[in-house]
SERO-4910 file (N, C-alpha, C, O; in steps of 0.05 Angstrom, whole numbers):
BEGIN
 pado doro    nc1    nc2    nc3   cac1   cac2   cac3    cc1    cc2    cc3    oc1    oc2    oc3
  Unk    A     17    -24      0      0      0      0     18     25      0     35     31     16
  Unk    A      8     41    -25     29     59    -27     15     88      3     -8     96      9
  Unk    A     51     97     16     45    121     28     42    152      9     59    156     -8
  Unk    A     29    165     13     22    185      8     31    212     18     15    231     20
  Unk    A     60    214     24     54    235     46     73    264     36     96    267     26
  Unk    A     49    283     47     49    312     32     56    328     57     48    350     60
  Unk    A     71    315     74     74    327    105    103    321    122    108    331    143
  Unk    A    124    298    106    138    298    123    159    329    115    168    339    136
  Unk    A    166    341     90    174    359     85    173    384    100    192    400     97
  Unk    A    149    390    118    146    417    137    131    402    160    110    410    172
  Unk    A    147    377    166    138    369    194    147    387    217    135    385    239
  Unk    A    168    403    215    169    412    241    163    438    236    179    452    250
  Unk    A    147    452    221    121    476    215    111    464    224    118    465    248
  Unk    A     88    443    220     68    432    226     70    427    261     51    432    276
  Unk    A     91    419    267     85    417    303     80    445    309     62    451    324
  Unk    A    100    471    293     93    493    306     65    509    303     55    524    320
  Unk    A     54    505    277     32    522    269      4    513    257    -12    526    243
  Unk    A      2    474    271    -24    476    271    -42    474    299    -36    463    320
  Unk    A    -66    486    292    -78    488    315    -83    468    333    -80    444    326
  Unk    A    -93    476    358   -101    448    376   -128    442    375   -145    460    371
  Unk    A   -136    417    380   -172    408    384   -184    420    415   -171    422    436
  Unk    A   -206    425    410   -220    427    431   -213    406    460   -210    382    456
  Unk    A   -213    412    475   -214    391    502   -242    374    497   -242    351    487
  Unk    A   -261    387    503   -287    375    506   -284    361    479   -291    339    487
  Unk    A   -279    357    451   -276    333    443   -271    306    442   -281    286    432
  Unk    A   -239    313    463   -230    288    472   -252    277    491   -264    255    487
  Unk    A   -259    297    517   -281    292    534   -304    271    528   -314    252    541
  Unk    A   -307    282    505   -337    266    490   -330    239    484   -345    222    493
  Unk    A   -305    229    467   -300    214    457   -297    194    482   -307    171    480
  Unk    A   -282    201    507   -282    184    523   -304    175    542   -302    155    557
  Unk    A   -319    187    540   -347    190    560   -364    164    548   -378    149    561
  Unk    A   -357    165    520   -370    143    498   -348    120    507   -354    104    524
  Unk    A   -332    119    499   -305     83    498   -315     70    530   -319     82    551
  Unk    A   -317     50    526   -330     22    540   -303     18    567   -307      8    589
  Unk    A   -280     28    558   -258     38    579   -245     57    581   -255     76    570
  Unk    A   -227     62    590   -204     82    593   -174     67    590   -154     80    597
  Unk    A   -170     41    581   -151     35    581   -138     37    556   -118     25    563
  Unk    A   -135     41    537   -119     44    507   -141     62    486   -164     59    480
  Unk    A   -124     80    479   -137     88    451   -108     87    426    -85     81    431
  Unk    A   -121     95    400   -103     95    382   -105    112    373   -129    113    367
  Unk    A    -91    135    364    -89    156    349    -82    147    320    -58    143    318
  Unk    A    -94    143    298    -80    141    272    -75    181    252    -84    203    251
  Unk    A    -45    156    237    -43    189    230    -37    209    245    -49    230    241
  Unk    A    -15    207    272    -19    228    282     -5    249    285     -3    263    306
  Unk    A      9    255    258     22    281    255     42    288    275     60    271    278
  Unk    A     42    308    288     56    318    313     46    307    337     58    313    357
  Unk    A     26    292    339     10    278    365     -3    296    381     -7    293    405
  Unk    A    -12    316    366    -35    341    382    -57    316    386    -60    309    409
  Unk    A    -70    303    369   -100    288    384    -93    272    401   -111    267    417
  Unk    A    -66    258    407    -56    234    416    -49    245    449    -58    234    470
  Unk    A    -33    265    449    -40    277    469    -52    290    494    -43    292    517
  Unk    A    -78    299    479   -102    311    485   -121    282    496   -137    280    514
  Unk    A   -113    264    479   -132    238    485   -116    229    514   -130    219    531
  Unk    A    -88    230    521    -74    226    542    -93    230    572    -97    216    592
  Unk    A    -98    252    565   -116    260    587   -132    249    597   -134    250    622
  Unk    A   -152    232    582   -169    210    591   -172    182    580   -190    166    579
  Unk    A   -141    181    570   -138    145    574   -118    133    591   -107    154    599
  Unk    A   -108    117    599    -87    107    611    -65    102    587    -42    106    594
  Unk    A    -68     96    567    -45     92    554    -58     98    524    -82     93    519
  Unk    A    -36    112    502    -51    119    481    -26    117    457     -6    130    460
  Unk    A    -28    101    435    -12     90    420    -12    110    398    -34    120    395
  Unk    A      2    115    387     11    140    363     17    123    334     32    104    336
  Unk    A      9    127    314     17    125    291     18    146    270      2    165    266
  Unk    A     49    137    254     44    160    230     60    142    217     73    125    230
  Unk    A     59    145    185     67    132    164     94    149    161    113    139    149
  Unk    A     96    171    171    115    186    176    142    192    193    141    207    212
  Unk    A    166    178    185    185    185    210    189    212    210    193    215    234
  Unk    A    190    228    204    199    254    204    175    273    225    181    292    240
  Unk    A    150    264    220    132    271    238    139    253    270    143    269    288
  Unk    A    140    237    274    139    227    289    166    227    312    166    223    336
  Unk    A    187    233    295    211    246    305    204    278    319    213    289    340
  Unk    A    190    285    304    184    305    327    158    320    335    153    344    334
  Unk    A    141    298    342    114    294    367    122    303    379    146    307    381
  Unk    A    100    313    398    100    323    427    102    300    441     88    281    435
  Unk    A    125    300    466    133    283    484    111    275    507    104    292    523
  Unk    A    104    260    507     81    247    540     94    221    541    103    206    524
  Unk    A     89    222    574     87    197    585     72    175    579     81    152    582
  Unk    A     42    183    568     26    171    572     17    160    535     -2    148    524
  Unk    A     46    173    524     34    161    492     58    147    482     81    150    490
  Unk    A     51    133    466     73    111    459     69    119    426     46    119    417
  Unk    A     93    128    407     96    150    386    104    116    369    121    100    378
  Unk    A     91    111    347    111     90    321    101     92    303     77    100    301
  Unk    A    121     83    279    120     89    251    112     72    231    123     56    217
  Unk    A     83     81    233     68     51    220     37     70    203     24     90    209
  Unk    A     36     54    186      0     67    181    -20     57    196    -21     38    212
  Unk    A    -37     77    187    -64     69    202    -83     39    186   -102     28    198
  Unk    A    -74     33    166    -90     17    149    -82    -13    160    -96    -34    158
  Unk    A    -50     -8    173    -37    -35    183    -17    -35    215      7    -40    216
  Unk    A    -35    -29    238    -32    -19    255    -11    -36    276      0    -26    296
  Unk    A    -10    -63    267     15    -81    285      0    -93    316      7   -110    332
  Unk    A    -24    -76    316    -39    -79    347    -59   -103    348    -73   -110    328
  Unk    A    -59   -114    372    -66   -133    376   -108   -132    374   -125   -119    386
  Unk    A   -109   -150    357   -145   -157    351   -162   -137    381   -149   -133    401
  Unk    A   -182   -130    379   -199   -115    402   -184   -106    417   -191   -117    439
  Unk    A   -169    -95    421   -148    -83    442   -153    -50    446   -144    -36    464
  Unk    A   -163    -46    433   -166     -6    438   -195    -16    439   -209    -33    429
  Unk    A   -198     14    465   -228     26    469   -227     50    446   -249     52    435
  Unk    A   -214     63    440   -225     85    422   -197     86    401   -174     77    406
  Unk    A   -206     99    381   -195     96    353   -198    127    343   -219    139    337
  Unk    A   -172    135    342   -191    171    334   -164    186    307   -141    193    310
  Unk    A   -179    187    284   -161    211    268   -171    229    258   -195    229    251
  Unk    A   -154    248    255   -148    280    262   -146    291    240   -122    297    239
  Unk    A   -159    299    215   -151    314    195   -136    291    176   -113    298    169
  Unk    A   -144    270    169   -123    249    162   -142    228    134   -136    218    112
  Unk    A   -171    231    159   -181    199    145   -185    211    105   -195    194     90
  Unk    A   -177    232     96   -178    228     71   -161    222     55   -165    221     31
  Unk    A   -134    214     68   -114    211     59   -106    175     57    -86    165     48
  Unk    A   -125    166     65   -131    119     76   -139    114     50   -149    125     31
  Unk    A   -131     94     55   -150     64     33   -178     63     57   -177     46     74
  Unk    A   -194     76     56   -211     62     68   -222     37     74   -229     32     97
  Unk    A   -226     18     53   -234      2     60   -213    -20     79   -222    -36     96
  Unk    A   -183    -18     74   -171    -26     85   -171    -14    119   -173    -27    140
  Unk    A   -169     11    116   -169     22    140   -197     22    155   -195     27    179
  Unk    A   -219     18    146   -251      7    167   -244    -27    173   -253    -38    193
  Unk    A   -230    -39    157   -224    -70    165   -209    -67    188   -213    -82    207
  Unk    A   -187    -47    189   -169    -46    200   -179    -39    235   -170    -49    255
  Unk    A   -204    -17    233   -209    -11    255   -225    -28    268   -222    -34    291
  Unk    A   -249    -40    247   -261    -69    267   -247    -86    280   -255    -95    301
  Unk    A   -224    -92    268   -206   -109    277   -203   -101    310   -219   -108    327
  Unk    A   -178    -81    316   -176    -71    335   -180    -61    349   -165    -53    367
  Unk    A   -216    -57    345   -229    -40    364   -249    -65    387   -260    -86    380
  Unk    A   -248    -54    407   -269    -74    420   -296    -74    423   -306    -52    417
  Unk    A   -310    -88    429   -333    -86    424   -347    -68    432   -346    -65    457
  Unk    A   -362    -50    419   -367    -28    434   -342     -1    431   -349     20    440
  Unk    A   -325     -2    423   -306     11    415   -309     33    397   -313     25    374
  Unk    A   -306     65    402   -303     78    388   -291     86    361   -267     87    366
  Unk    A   -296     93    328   -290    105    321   -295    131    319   -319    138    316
  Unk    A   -271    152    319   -281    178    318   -260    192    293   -236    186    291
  Unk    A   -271    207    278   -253    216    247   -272    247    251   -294    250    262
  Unk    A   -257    264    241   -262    296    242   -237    300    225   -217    288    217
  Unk    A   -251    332    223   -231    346    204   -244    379    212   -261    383    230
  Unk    A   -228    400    194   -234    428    201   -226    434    167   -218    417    152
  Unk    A   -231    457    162   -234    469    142   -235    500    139   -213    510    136
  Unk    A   -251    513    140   -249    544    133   -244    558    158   -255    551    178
  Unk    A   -229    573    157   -221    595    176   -228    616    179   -230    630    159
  Unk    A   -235    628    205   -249    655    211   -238    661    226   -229    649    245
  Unk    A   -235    699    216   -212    706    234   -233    734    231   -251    737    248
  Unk    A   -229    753    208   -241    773    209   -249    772    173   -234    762    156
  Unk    A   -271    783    167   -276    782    138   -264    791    111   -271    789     87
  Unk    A   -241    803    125   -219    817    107   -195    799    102   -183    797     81
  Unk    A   -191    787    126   -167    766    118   -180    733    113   -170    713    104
  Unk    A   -200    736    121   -220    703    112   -226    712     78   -229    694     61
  Unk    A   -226    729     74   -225    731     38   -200    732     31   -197    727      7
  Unk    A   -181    736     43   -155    736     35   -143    706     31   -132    700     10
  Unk    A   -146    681     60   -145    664     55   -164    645     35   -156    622     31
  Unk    A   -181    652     27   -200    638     10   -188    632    -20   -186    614    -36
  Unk    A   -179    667    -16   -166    666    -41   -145    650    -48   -144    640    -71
  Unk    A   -121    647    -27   -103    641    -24   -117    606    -30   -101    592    -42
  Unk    A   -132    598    -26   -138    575    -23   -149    563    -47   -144    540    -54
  Unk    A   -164    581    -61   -174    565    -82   -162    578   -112   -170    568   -133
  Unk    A   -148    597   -112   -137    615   -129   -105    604   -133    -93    593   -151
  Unk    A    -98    611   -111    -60    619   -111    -51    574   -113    -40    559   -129
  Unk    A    -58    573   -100    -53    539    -83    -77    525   -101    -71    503   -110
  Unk    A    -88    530   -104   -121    511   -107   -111    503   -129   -131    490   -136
  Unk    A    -89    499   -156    -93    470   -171    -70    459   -164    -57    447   -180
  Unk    A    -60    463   -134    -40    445   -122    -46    415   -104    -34    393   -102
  Unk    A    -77    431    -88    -89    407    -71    -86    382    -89    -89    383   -114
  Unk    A    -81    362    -76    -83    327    -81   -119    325    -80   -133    341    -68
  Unk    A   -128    300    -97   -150    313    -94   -169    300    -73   -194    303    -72
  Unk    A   -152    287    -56   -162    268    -28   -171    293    -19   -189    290     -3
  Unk    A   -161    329    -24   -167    340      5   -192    356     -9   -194    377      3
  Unk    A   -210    354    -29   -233    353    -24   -258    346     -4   -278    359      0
  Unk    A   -248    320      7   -258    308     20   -271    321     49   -293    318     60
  Unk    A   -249    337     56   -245    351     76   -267    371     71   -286    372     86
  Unk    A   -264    386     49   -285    413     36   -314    407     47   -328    423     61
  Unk    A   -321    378     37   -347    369     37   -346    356     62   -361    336     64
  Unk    A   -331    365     86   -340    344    113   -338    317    109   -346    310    131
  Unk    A   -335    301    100   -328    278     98   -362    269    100   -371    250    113
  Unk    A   -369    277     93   -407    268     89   -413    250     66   -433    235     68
  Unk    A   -402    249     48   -402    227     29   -383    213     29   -370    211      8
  Unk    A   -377    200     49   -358    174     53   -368    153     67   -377    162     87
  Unk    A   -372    130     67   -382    115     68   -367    114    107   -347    125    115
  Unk    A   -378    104    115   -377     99    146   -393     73    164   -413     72    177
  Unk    A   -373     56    158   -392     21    168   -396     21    196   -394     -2    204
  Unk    A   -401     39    217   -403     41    238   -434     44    255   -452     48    240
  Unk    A   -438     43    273   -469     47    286   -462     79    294   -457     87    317
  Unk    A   -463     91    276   -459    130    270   -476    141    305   -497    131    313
  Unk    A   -464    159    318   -475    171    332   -469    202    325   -449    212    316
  Unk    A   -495    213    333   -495    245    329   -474    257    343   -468    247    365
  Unk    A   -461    278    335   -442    295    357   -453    317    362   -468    329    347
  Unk    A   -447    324    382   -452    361    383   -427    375    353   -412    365    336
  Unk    A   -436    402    362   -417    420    351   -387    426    368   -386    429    393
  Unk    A   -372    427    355   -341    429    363   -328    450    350   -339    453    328
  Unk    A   -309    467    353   -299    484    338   -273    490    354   -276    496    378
  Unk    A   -248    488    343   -229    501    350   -228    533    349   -240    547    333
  Unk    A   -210    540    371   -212    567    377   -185    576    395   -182    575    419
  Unk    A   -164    587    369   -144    595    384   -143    630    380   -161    645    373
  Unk    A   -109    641    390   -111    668    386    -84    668    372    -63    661    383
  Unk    A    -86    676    348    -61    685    328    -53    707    318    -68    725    310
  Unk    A    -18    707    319    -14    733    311    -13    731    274    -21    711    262
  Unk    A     -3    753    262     -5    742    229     20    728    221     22    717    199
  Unk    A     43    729    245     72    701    237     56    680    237     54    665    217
  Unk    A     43    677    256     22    644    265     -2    645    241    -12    622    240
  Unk    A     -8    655    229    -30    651    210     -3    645    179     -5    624    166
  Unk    A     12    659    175     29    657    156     44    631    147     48    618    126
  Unk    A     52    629    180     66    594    178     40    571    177     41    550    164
  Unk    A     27    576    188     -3    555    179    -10    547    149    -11    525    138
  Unk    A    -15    573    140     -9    574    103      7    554     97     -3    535     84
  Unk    A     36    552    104     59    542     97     55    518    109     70    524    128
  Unk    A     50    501    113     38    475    121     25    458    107     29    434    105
  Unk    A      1    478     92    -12    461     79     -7    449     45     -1    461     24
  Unk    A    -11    422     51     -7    412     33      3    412      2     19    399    -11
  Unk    A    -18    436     -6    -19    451    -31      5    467    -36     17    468    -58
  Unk    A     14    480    -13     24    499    -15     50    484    -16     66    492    -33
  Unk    A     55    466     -2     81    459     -9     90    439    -32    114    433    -36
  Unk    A     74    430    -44     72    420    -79     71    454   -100     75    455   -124
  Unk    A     66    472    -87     67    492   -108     98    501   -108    112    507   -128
  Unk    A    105    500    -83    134    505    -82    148    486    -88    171    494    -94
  Unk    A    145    454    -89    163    441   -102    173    442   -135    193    438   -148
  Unk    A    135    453   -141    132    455   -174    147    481   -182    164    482   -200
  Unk    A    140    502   -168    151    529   -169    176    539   -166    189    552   -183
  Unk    A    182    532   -146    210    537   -133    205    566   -112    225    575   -100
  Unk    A    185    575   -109    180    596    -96    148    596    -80    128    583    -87
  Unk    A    151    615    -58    139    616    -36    110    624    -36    106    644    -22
  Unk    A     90    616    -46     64    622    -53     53    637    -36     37    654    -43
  Unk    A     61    633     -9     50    652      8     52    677      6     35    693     13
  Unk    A     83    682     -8     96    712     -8     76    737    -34     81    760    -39
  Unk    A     49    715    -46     33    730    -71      2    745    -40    -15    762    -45
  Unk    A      5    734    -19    -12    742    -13     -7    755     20    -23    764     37
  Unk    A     17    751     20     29    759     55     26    797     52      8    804     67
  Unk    A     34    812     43     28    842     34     -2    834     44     -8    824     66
  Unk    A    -16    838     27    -50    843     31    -60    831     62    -77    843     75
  Unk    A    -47    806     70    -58    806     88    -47    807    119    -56    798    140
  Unk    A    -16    827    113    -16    855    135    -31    870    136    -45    873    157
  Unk    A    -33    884    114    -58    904    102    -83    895    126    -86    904    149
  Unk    A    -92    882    117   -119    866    125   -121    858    156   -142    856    168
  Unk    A    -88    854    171    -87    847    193    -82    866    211    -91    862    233
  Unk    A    -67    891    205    -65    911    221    -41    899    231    -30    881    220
  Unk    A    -33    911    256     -6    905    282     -5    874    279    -19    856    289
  Unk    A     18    875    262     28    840    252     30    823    287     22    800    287
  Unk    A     37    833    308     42    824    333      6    821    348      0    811    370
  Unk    A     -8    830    333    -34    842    357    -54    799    351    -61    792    329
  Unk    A    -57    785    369    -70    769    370    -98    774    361   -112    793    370
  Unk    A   -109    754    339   -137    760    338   -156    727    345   -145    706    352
  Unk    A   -171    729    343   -183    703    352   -181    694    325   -181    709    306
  Unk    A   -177    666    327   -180    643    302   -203    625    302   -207    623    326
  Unk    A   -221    609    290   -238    594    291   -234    571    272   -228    575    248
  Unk    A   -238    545    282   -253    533    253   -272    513    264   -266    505    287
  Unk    A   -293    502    253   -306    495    256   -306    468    248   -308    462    224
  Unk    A   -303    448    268   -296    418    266   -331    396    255   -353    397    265
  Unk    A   -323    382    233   -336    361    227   -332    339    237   -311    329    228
  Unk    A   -341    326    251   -340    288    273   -363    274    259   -387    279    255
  Unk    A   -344    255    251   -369    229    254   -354    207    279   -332    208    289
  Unk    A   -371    190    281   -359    178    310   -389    169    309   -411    178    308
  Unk    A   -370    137    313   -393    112    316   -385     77    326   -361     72    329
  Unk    A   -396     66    328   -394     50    355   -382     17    338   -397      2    327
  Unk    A   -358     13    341   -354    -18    337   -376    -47    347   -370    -70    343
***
């Protein structure tokens, strides 16, 4: 199974400038799992969900297809970091109460990777898959990134990250689906922290492999302009899609 990956190149951008999940997501997710003893993070980038899930499991297993990500995760006690996919996890049959990825599941073989999670989930065992998408900051620089997104970058996306656009609502999901509330990340950024986020994503760094130059730098002007006091924090938003449903 071929890897795919459009991330180990600005893996250590990525630990610095993407955002964190809500607490009360993890919250939810565990309030649901049949225990507290193991979850699995697939896909987990810098180990922001793997982390965060630390909090209410006893032990929480990390995967990324990625060494270069995974070389530099955030450090816990309580997570065990290896370099493996999510489609072929090395973990032992029903052994995790909860199963959770982070901005990822459009990048799987699915069908390999739902085999994968029946397998190792226990009965009663959580899957939970989310993603985020548009950004709100203020309506001057949310048109700036739009642009930047579907204009400057937009015939760079792979086209898995559609998927994301549309919420992952037309993907098939073999699970007993439970409703979620609403979730939304919510941090405070200055415009370095919005700039290096840019530079993360995926697109953007296939335009620069194709290019040889910094895509960001067609829209960083305008959106000083737009941002005022490059240092002054403004609130960030995005608004998280979950599905999450029951082994």
């Amino acid at each position: 199974m071929a890897f795919k990956d459009h991330f180990s190149r600005q893996a250590s951008d990525y630990a610095k400038f993407r955002p964190q999940y809500p607490r009360a997501l993890f919250q939810f997710i565990a309030a649901l799992a049949p225990n507290d003893r193991l979850a699995l993070d697939g896909a987990t980038g810098n180990g922001q969900a793997a982390v965060a899930l630390a909090e209410f499991f006893q032990k929480v297993i990390a995967l990324d297809a990625s060494a270069d990500q995974i070389a530099r995760a955030l450090p816990n006690d309580l997570v065990e970091y290896r370099v493996a996919a999510a489609e072929s996890t090395g973990l032992a049959a029903h052994s995790c109460a909860a199963l959770t990825v982070a901005q990822a599941l459009h990048w799987f073989e699915l069908d390999a990777f739902y085999a994968e999670a029946r397998r190792v989930l226990q009965p009663g065992g959580m899957l939970a898959v989310w993603a985020y998408n548009e950004l709100r900051i203020t309506p001057k620089v949310d048109a700036l990134v739009r642009r930047f997104h579907d204009d400057i970058v937009g015939p760079y996306w792979p086209v898995e990250r559609k998927m994301v656009g549309r919420g992952y609502r037309d993907l098939p999901f073999p699970f007993d689906e439970i409703e979620a509330p609403a979730f939304q990340i919510e941090v405070r950024w200055s415009l370095h922290h919005l700039l290096g986020y840019l530079r993360t994503w995926s697109a953007t760094q296939r335009f620069l492999a194709t290019q040889g130059r910094d895509p960001v730098a067609a829209v960083a002007a305008d959106l000083a302009t737009a941002w005022g006091t490059p240092a002054e924090e403004r609130p960030a938003i995005w608004p998280l899609t979950i599905r999450i449903g029951r082994a």
